[in-house]
Rosetta silent file (secondary structure, phi, psi, omega in degrees, C-alpha in Angstrom):
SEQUENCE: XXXXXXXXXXXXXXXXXXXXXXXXXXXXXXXXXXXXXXXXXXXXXXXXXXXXXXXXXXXXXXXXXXXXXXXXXXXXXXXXXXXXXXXXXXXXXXXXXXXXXXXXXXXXXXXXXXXXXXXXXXXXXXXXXXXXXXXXXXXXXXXXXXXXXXXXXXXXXXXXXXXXXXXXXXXXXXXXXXXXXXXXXXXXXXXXXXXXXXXXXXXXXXXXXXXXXXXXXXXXXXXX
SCORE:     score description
SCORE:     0.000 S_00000001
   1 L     0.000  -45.850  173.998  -32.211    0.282    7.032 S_00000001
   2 L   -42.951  -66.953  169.039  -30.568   -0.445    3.642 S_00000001
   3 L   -54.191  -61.018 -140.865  -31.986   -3.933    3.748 S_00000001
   4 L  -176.615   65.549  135.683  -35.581   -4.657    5.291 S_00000001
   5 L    -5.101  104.590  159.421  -37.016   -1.435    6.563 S_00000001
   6 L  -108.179  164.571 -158.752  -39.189   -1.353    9.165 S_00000001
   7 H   -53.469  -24.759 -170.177  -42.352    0.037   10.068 S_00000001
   8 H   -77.498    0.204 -167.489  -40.789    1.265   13.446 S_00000001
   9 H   -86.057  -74.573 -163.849  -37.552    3.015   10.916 S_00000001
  10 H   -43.722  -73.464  177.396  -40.597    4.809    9.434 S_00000001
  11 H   -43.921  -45.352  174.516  -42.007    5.763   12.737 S_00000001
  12 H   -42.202  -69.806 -161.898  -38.301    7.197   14.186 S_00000001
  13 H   -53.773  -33.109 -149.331  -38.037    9.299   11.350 S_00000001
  14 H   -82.015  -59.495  178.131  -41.629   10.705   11.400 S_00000001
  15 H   -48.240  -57.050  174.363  -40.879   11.428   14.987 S_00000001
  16 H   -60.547  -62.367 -175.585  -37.258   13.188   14.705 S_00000001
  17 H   -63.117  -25.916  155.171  -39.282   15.325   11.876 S_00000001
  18 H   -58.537  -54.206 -171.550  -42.170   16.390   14.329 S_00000001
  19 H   -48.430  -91.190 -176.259  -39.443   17.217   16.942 S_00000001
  20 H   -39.580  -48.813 -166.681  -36.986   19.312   14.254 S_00000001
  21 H   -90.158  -21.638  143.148  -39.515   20.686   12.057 S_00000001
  22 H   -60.283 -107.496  166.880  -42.600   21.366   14.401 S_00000001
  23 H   -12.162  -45.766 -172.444  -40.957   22.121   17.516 S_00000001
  24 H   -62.033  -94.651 -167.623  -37.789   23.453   15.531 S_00000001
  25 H   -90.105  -12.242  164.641  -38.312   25.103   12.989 S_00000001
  26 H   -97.687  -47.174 -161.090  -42.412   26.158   12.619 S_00000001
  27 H   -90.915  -49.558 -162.420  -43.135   26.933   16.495 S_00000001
  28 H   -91.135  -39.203 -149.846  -39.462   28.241   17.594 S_00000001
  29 H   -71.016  -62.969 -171.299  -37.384   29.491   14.668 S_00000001
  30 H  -106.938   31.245  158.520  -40.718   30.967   13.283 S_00000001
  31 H  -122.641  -22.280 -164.770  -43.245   31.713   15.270 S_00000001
  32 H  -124.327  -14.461  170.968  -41.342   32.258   18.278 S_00000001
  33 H  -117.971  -44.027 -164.501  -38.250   33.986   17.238 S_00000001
  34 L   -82.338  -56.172  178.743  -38.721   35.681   13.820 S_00000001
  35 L  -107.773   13.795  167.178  -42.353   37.060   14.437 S_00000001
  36 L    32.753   63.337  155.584  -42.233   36.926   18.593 S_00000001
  37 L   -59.911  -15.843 -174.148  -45.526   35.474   17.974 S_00000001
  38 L   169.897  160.458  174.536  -45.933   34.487   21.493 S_00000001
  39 L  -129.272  118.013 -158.135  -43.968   34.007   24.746 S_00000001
  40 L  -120.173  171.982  172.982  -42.680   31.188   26.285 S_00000001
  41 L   -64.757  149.641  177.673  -40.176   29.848   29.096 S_00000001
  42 H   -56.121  -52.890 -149.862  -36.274   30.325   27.716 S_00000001
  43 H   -58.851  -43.107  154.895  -35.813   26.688   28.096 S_00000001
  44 H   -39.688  -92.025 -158.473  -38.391   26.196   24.984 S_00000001
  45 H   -14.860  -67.204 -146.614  -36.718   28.729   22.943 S_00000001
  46 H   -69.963  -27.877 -174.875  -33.286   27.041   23.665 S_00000001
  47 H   -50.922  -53.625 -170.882  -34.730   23.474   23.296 S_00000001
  48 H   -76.308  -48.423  155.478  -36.183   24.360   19.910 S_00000001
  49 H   -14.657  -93.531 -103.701  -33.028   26.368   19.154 S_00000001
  50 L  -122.373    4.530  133.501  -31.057   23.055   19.303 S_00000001
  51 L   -50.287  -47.520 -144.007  -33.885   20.915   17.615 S_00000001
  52 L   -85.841  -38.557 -140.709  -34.129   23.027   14.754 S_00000001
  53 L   -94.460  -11.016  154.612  -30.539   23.586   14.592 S_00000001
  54 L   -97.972   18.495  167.034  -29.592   19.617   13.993 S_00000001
  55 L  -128.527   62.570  167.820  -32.306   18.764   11.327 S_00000001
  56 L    21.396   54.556 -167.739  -30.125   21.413    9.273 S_00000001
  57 L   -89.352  -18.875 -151.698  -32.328   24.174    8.732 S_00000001
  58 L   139.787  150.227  178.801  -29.941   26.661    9.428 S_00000001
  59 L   -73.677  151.445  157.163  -28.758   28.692   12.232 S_00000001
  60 H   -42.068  -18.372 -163.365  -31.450   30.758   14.232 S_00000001
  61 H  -104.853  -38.566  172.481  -29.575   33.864   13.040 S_00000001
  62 H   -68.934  -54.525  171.184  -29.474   32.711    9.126 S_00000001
  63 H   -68.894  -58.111  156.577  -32.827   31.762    9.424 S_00000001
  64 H   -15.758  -45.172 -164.487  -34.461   34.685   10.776 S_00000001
  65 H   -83.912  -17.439 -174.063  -32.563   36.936    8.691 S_00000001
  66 H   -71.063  -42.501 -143.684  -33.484   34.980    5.565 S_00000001
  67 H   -91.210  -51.847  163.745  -37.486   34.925    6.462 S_00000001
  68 H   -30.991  -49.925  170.151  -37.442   38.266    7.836 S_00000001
  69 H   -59.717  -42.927 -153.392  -35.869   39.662    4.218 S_00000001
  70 H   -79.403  -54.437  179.130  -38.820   37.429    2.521 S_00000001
  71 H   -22.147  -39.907 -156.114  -41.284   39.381    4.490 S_00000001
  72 H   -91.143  -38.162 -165.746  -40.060   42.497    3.816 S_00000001
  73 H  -134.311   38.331 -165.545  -39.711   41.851    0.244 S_00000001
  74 L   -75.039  118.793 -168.034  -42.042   39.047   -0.401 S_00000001
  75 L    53.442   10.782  152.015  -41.731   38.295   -4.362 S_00000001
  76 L   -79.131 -148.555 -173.305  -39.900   41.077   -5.186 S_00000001
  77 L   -85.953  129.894  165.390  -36.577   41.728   -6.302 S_00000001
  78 L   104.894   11.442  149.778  -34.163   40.760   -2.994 S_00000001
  79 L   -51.026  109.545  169.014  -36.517   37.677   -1.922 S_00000001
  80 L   -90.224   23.605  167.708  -34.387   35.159   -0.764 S_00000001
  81 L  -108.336  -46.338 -160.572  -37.217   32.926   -1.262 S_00000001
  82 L   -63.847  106.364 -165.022  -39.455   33.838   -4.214 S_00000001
  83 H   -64.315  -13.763  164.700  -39.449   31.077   -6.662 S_00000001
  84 H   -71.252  -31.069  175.161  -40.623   34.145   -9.744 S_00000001
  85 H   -76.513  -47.834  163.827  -37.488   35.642   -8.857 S_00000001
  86 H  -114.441   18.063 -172.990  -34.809   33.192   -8.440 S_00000001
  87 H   101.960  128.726  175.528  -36.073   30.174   -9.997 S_00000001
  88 H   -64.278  -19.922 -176.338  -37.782   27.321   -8.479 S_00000001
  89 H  -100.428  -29.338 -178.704  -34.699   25.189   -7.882 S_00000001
  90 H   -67.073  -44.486 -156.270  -32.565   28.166   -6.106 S_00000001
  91 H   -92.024    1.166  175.226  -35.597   29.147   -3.453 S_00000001
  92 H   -90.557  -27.865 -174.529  -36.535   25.008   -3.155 S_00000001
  93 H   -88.438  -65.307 -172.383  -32.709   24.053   -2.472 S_00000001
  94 H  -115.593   32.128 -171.076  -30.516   26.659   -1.196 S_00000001
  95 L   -73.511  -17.191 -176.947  -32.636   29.626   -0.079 S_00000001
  96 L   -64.270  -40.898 -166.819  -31.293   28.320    3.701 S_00000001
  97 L  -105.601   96.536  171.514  -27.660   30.139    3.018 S_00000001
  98 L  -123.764  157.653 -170.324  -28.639   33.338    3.609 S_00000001
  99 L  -100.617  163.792 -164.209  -26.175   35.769    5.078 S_00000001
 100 L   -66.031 -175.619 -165.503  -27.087   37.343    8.686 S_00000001
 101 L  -173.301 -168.878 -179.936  -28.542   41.029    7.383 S_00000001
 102 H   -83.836   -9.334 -176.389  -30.152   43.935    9.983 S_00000001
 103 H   -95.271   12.095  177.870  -33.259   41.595   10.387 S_00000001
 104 H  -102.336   -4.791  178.132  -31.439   39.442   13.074 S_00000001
 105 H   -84.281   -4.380  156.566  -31.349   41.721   15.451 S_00000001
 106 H   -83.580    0.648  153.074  -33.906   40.770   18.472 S_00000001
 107 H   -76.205  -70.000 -170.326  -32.158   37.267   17.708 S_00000001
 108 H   -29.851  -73.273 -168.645  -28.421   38.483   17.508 S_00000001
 109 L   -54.404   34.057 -171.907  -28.511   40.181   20.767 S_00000001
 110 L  -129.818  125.496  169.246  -28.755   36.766   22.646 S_00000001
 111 H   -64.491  -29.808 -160.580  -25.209   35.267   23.527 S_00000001
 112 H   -85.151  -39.946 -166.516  -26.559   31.665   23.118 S_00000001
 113 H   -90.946  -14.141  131.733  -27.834   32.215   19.496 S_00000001
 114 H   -10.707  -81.485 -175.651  -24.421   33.729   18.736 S_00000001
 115 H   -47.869  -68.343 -176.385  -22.891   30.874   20.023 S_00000001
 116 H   -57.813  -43.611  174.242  -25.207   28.249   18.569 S_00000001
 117 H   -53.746  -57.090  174.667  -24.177   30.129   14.739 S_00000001
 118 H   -55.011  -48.093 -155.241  -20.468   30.162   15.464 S_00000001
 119 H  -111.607   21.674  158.275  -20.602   26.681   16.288 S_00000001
 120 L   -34.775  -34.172 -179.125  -23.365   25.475   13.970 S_00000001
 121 L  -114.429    7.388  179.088  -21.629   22.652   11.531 S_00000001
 122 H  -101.293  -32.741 -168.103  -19.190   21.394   14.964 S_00000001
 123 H   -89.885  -48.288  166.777  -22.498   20.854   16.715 S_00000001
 124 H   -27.162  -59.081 -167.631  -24.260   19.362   13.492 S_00000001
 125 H   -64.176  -56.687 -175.365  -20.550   17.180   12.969 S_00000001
 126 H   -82.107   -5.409  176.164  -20.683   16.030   16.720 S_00000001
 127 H   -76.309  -36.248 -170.678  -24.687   14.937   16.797 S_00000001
 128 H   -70.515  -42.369 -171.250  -23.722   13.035   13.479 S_00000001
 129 H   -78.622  -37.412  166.908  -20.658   10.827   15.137 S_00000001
 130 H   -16.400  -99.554  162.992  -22.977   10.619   18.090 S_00000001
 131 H   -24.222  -43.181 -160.150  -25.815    8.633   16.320 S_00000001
 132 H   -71.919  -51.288 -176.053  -22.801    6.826   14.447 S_00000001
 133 H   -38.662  -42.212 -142.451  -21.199    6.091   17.955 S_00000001
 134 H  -114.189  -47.809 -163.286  -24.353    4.655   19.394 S_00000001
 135 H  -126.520   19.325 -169.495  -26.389    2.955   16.397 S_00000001
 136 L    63.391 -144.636 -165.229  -24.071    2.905   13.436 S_00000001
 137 H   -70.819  -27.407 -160.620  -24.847    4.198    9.634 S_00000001
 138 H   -74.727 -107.760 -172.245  -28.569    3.015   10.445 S_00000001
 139 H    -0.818  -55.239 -178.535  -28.998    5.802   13.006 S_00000001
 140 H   -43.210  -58.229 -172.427  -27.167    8.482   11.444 S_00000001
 141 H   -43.620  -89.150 -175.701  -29.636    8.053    8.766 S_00000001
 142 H   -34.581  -29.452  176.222  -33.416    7.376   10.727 S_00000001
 143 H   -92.731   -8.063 -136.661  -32.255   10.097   13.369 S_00000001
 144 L  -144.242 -106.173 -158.303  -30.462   12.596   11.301 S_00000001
 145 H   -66.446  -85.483 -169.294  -30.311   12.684    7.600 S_00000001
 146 H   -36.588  -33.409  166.854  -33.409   11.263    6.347 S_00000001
 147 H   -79.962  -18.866 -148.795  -35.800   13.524    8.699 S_00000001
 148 H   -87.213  -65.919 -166.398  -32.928   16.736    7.986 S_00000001
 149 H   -31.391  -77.723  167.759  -33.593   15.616    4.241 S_00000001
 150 H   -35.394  -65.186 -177.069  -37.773   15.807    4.663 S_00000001
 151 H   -94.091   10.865  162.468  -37.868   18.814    6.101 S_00000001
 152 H   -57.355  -78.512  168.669  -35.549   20.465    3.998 S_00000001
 153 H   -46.812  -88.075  166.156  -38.042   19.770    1.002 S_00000001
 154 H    -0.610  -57.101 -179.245  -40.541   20.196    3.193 S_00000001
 155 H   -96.686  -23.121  143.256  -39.821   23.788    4.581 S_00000001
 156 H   -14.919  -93.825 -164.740  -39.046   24.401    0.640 S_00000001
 157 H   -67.895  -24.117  171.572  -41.848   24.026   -0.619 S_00000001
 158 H   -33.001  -43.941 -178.917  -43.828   26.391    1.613 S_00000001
 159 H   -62.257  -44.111 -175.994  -41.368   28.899   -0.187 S_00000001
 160 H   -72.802  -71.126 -156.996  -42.120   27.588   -3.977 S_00000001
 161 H   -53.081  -47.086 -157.154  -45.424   25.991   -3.650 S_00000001
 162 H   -81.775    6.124 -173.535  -47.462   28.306   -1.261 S_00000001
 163 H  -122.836   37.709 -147.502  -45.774   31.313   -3.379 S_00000001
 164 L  -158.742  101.932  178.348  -47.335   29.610   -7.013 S_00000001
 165 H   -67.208  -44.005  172.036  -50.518   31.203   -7.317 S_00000001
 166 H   -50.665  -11.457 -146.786  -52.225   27.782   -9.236 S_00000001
 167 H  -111.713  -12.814  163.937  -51.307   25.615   -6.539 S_00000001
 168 L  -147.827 -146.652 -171.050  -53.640   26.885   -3.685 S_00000001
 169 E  -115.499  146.337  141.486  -56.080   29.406   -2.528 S_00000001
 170 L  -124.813  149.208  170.572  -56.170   32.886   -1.089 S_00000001
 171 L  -104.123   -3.148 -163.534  -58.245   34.308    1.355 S_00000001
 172 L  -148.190  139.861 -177.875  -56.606   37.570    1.705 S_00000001
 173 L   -82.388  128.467  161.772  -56.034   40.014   -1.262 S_00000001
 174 L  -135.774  162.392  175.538  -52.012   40.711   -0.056 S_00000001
 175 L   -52.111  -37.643 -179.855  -49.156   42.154   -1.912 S_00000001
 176 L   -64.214 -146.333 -176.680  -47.545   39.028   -2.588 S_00000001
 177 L  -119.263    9.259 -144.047  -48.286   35.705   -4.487 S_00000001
 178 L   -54.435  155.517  143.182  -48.904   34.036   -0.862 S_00000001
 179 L  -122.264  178.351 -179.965  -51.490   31.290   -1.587 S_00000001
 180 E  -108.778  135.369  176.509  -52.981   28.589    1.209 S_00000001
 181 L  -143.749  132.317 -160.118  -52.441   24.638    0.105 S_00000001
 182 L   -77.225  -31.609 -174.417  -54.075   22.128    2.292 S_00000001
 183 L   -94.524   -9.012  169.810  -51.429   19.366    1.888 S_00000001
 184 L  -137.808   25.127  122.119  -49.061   21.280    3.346 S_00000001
 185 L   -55.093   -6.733 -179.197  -51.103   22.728    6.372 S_00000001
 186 L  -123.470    2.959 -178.157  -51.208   19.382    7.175 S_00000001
 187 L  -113.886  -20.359  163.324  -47.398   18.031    6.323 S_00000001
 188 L  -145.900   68.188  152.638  -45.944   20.868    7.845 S_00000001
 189 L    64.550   25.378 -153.315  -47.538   21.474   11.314 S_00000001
 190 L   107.098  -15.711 -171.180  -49.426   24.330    9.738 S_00000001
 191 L   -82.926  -24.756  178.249  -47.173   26.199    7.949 S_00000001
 192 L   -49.936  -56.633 -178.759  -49.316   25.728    4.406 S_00000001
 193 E   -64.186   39.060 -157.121  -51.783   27.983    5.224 S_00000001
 194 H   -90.677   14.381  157.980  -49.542   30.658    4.579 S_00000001
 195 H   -78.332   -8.943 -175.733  -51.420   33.003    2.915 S_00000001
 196 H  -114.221  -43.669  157.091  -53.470   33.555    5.948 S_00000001
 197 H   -83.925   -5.858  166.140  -50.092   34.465    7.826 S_00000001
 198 L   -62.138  -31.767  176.552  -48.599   37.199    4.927 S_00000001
 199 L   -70.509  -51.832 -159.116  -52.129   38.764    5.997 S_00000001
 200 L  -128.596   58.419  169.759  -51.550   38.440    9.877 S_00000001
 201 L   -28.581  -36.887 -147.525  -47.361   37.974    9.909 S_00000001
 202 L  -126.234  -35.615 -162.011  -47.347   38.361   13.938 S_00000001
 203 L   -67.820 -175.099  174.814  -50.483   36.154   14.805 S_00000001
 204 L  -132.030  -25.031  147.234  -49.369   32.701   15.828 S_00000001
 205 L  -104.951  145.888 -153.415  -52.127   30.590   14.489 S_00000001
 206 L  -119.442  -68.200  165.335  -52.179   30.305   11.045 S_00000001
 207 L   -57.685  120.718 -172.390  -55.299   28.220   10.538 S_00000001
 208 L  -108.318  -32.431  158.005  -58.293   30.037   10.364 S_00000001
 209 L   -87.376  148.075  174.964  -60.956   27.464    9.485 S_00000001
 210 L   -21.458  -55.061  169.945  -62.075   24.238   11.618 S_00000001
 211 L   -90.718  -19.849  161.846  -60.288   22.619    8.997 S_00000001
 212 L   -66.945   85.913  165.205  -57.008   24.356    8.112 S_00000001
 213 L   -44.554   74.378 -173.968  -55.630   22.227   10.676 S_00000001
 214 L   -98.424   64.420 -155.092  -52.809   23.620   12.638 S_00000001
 215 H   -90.335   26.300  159.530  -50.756   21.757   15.067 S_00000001
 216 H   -74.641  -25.501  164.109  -47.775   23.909   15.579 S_00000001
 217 H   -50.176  -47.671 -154.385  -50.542   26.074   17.065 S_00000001
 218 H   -50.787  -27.420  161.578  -51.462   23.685   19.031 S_00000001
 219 H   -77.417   -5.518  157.438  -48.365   23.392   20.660 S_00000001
 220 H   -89.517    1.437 -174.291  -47.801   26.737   21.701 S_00000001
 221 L   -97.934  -23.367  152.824  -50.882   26.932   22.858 S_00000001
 222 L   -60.615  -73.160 -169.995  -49.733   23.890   25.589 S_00000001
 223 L   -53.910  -18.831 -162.145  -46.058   25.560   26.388 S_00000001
 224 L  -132.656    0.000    0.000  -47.000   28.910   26.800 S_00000001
């Protein structure tokens, strides 16, 4: 990987970040657990669970409780997101370590996403020697760290960018600062348009035009 990249490195990665961050972390951690946006078979939840939960977003219970709290308090004071509040480098880097809060509790009350919290950096730690086990350094990386890395930034900037009134549009007068930005409805499954879900928090498509492009819908609209 160090050495000669190839196009198929490029393709792995692209792929491990549709799985984790589409699957993961747009259709289960947040559409399907945080705003019970729709309803699917458990084995999706837990599948997406345990996507989500090695391309390091966060536990299901820290992430809920973080997104929930944004909701609640979106760009005011006690946003664990809002880049006018803490700074653009706090809510693009570490807004993920959020502490569990009262907004976890239709997650909490699940034994597996307990379980999956407590053991959150031993199951991260044993996916990593895994990958080491099987393909060396180059694996860790293409399967692991380089997509965890992407959608880290990635799931970021929804918080900074789409909450930066210059940087997109709104369609909906809302309390917040939500705006909609087109490059990242389409770089993160949908999630971009987020100004269209601060209006409608619970729906589970997010793209409202032809062209606001959404394919995290699309896939709940196959599973369930």
């Amino acid at each position: 990987l160090f050495n000669q990249p190839q196009w198929s490195d490029v393709f792995c990665v692209f792929a491990v970040y549709f799985f984790t961050g589409c699957l993961g972390m747009s259709v289960t951690y947040h559409r399907l657990l945080t705003h019970k946006s729709f309803r699917t078979h458990v084995f999706f939840e837990y599948v997406g669970t345990i996507l989500a939960t090695v391309g390091l977003t966060g536990s299901s219970l820290s992430w809920t409780a973080a997104h929930r709290l944004h909701h609640k308090k979106a760009d005011q004071s006690g946003d664990p997101h809002s880049p006018m509040k803490l700074g653009y480098a706090q809510a693009q880097f570490f807004c993920m370590f959020s502490k569990i809060n009262i907004y976890t509790s239709p997650v909490i009350s699940k034994s597996f996403h307990r379980w999956m919290h407590r053991q959150y950096f031993t199951i991260n730690l044993l996916w990593g020697i895994l990958l080491y086990v099987s393909g060396g350094l180059d694996w860790v990386l293409i399967f692991w760290l380089v997509p965890a890395a992407v959608l880290w930034n990635a799931g970021s900037f929804i918080n900074t960018i789409c909450h930066t009134p210059f940087l997109g549009y709104r369609r909906y007068s809302t309390p917040d600062l939500s705006v909609n930005n087109p490059v990242l409805g389409l770089f993160m499954w949908g999630e971009g348009w987020h100004n269209n879900h601060h209006r409608f928090q619970t729906r589970a498509k997010f793209g409202e035009r032809w062209w606001e492009i959404d394919i995290s819908f699309l896939v709940i609209w196959l599973i369930s």
